[in-house]
N, C-alpha and C positions, 0 to 999 in steps of 0.2 A: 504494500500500500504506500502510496506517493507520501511524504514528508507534509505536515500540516505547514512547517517554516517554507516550503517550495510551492511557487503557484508551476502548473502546465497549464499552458492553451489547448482546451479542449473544445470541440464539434459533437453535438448531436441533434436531433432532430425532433420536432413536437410532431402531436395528435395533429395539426394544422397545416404539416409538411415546411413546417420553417426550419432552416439550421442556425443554431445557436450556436453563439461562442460564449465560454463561461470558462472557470479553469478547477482544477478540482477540490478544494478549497470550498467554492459554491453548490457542485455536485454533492459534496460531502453534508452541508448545510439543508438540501434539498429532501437528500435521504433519508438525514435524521429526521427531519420535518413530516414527511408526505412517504415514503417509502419503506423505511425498516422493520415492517410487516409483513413486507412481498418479499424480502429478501435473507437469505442467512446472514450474508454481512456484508461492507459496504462493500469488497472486493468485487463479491457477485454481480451488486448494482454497477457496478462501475462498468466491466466485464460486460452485462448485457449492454444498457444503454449505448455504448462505444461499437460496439457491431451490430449496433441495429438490431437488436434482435427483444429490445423491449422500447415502445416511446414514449416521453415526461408526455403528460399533458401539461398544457401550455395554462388554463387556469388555473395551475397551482405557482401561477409566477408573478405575484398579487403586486410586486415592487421589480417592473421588467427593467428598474434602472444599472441594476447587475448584468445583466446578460444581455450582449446582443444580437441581434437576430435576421434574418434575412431569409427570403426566397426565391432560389433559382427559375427563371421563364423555362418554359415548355421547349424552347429549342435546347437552352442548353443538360437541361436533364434527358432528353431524348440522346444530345451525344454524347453523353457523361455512357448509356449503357450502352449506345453503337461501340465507343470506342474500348471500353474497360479502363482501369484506372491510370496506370501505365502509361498509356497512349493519349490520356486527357490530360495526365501532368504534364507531359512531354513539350506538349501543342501551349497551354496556358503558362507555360512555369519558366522562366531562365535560371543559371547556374548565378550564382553572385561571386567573385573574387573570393570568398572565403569558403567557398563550395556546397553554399546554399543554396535549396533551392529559392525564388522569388518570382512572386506572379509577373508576368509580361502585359505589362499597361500596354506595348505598343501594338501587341494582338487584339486584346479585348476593347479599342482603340478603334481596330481596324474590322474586327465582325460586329462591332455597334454599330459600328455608321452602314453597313451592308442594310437593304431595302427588305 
C-alpha cells in the first residue's frame, strides 16, 4: 500500500463515464468514507477501481473540488479501442529529454482543428 507521506496521480473512472484524476491519499479518504464495506481492504479497493473492474459513483463526491475530472468525445474513445493502448500513447504522447513520456499538444492541436 502507497505511503500516506507520498501522493501518486491516479485515473479512474465514475458511474457517469468521466475520468478522474485524484491521487491516493483521496482514494484512500473515499474508501474509508463510502467503500470499506465492499471491500476486505483498501488494497482490494484500490486494485479494482484502477483496472476498471469496479466504478466510484460520482455522487458520492459531494466536495468535487479534490478531484478533477473530465470526459473523452466519442471519436477519441472509439480510437482509444481501434488502437489499444500502446499505439494511442505512441500517437498522443512524446518522449521528454528526461525520458518521459509527455502529451503532444502539437497532435491534439492538429486533430482538433480537423472538421
Amino acid at each position: 500500500m502507497p505511503s500516506m507521506y507520498t501522493s501518486f496521480n491516479l485515473y479512474f473512472v465514475t458511474n457517469n463515464r468521466e475520468i478522474c484524476l485524484t491521487n491516493n491519499n483521496e482514494l484512500s479518504f473515499l474508501y474509508d468514507q463510502y467503500y470499506s464495506n465492499e471491500f476486505s481492504s483498501f488494497k482490494a479497493f484500490l486494485d479494482a477501481v484502477l483496472n476498471h473492474e469496479f466504478v466510484l459513483e460520482k455522487k458520492r463526491f459531494k466536495k468535487p473540488v479534490y478531484i478533477d475530472s473530465f470526459k473523452l468525445n466519442p471519436m477519441t474513445e472509439k480510437e482509444y479501442s481501434n488502437f489499444g493502448f500502446d499505439k494511442f500513447l505512441k500517437k498522443y504522447s512524446k518522449q521528454t529529454i528526461s525520458k518521459r513520456s509527455a502529451l503532444n499538444r502539437a497532435i491534439i492541436k492538429e486533430v482538433s482543428n480537423q472538421p
